[in-house]
Each structure stands twice: as C-alpha cells, then as structure tokens.
N, C-alpha and C positions, 0 to 999 in steps of 0.2 A: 346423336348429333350428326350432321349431313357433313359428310366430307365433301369440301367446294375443291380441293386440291389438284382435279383433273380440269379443273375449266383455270387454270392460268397460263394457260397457251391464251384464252382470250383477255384477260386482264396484260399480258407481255405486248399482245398485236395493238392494244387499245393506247396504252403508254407509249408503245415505239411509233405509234405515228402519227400521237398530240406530240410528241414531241421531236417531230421531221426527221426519224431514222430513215436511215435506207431501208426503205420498204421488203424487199427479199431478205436480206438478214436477219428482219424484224421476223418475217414470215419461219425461216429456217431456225430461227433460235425458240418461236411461240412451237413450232412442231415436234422440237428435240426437247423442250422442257416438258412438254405433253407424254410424249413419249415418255421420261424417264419416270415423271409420275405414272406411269400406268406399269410400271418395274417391265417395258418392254427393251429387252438386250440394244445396243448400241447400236452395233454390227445391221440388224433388223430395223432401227430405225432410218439409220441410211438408206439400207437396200430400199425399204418403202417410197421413201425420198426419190432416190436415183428412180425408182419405176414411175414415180407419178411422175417428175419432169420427162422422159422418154414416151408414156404415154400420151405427153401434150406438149410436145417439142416446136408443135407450130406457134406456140406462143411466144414463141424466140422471134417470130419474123416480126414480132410488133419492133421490137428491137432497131433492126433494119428504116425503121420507118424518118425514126430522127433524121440520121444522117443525109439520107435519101431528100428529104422535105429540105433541110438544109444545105444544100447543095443547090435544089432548084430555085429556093431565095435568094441565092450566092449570086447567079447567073439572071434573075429581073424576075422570077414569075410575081412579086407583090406588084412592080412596075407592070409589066402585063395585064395584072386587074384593075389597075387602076385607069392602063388605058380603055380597056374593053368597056368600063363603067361610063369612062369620061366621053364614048363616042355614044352611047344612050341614053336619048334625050329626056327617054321617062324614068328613066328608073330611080329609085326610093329606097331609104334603108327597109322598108318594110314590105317591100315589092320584093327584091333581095332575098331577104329570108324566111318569106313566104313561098317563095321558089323552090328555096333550099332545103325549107321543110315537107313541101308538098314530096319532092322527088325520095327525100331520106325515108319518108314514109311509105311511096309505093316499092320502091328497092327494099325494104324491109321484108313486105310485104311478100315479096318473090322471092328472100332470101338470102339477098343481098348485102354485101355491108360495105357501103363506097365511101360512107360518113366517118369524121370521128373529130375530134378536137384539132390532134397534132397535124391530120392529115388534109383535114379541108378548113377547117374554122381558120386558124391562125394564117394559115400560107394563101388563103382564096377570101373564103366568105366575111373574114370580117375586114381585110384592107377594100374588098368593094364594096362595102356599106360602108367606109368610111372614103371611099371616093363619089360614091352617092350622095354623102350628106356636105361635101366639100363642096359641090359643083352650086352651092345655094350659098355657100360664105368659104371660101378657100383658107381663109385662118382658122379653123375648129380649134376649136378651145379645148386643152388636155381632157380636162372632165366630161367632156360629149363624147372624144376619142371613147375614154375606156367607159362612156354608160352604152356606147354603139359596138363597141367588144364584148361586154358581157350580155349584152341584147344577142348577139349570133353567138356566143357558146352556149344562151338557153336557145336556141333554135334547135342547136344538136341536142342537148338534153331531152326537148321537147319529142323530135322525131325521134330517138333513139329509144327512149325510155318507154313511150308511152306506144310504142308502135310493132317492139320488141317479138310482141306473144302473136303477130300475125300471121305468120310464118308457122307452118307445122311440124317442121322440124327443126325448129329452133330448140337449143338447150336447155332453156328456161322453161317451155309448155311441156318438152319431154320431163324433165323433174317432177311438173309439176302431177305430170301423167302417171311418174313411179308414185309416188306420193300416194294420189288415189289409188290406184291399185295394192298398193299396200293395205292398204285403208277398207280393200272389199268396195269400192264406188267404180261403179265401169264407165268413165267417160272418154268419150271420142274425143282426138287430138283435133278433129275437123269442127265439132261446136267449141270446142273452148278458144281455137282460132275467131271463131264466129263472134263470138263474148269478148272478144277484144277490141273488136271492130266499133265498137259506139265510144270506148276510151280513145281511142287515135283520133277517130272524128271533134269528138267533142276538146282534145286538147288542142288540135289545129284549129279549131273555131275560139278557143281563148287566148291563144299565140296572137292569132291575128288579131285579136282586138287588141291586144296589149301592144303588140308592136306598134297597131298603128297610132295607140295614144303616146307611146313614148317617142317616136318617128317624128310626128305632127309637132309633140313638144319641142323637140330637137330642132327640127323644121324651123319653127314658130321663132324660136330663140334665137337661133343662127340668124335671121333673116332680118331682126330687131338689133342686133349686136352690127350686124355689117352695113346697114342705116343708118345706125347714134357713129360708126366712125370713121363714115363718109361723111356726116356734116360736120365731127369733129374735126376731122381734115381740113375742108373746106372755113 
C-alpha cells in the first residue's frame, strides 16, 4: 500500500485556503507537518524554515507595498486618475487597458515588473477605466463599476501570466531550464524565451478583442440608461 502520508502538507495548504487562513501560517503549519512526517528533528525543520525565508528575504518588500499604495490613495492619487482620464477626450475603457497591457508585456519582456494587482490595477488602472466609462454617463451603475474592475485585473493577469517566460532570466524559464537539464534535454534559455513570444502575442490579440466587446457593451448601455433618464426627467 502506497503511503500518501508525506503529501499532507498539500492536502493542510489545500484546506487552509478554501477555507480563508492566513495564508503563511497555513504555509508554515503545511511545511512543519511535512516535515514531521518525514521523522525530520524539529530543531532541523526550523533551521530549513529560517534559511529559506533569509534566502528570499526580498519578498518581504511586497509587504511594504500595501501601506505605501495606501497612503498615496489617502493624499488623491485615485482623484489624480480620474482627472488625467477626464482631460482625454478619446480615451476608453479598452484603450486604457490595452495600454496597460501593451507596456506590462514589453517591461516583462526586459525584465521588469512595474505591474501587479495591489500596485497599479486597484490604485491607477482601474479608477481610470472607470473614469473612461463615466465621461459617456456619469451615474455607472455598481455592476459596470465592478464588470470594468474585473476587466483591468484580467489585463494584469493577462500581461503577467502570459508574458512571464519572455524574459531569460526570469524564475520560471530558469526552472523550467533545471528541469530539462535534469532530464538530459539541452535547451537554450534564448529559444524557449522565443517559444513564448507567439503566447503573449496571441493573448494581447484576445484581451483586445474581448475588451473591446465588453467596453462597447458597457458603452452601448451606459449611453441607452443616460437617454431613458433624460426623458424620464423631462
């Protein structure tokens, strides 16, 4: 009979967050119970612990990031975008985050990572797609609000996820680089960069069409709602 007893680190991580733990605790409790099924000493499982966070200590700075973002909302940067939007006279929710994604993908690209949810979606990209779509009916309706918020966090999805492996020292191509080499397959980090380049293409080329059908929707509706309650006014 196959002992499943060292995989409930994943069945701990899997429960602690369908059911909204704090995610690090979940994490530290899935790697201490891992550990003790594997009869590896206490003492040893720490030390492991304490060296993997020291060796990636930068990921503490994400931390930083809340506050920081909240601070610059405190002091108007949402009102900021909403003016910058309101003084361009073309712009679109799909213009917007076709922007957004265009740039999140060349910055990839280079290396870069200026994109993320906390950092630009919430506090930038999506109050000016939603001052894009005001400037055609200034009442938006709650539910356009949040279908033009969840339309710019798939912009960052889109650019982030699919545009990732451009980059040839990125995390994920070097993994996937140990991999093969484990493996006895010699592949160059420069073609598998190569081999990613028709995925990015081809997801900016279905963003855009999708934005621009749900934009147009949004559009279309707004524009019929702020009509029926002008003559309902009148």
């Amino acid at each position: 009979m196959i002992d499943l007893w060292p995989l409930i680190g994943i069945v701990i991580i899997t429960v602690g967050l369908a059911l909204k733990q704090n995610t690090l605790l979940v994490i530290l409790a899935a790697g201490i119970a891992t550990g003790l099924v594997a009869d590896i000493a206490v003492m040893d499982i720490l030390s492991t612990l304490g060296q993997s966070f020291t060796q990636n200590r930068y990921m503490s700075l994400f931390i930083l990031v809340l506050p920081m973002i909240g601070i610059l909302e405190r002091f108007g940067l949402r009102q900021r975008a909403d003016e910058l939007i309101g003084s361009m006279k073309k712009a679109s929710v799909s213009k917007i985050l076709m922007t957004y994604l265009l740039l999140r993908k060349l910055t990839n690209g280079l290396g870069l990572n200026i994109g993320g949810h906390p950092q630009m979606i919430r506090p930038l990209i999506a109050p000016m797609s939603e001052a894009a779509a005001e400037k055609s009916n200034p009442e938006l309706s709650d539910e356009k609000r949040q279908t033009i918020r969840a339309l710019s966090a798939a912009s960052e999805n889109f650019g982030n996820f699919f545009s990732q492996l451009l980059f040839i020292g990125t995390g994920g191509l070097l993994l996937i680089k140990g991999v093969m080499n484990d493996s006895q397959l010699d592949v160059q980090l420069e073609t598998m960069a190569l081999w990613a380049l028709p995925t990015a293409i081809m997801s900016f080329v279905v963003f855009g069409i999708y934005s621009k059908f749900i934009g147009a929707k949004i559009q279309g509706k707004a524009s019929t709602e702020h009509v029926a309650a002008e003559e309902g006014g009148k």
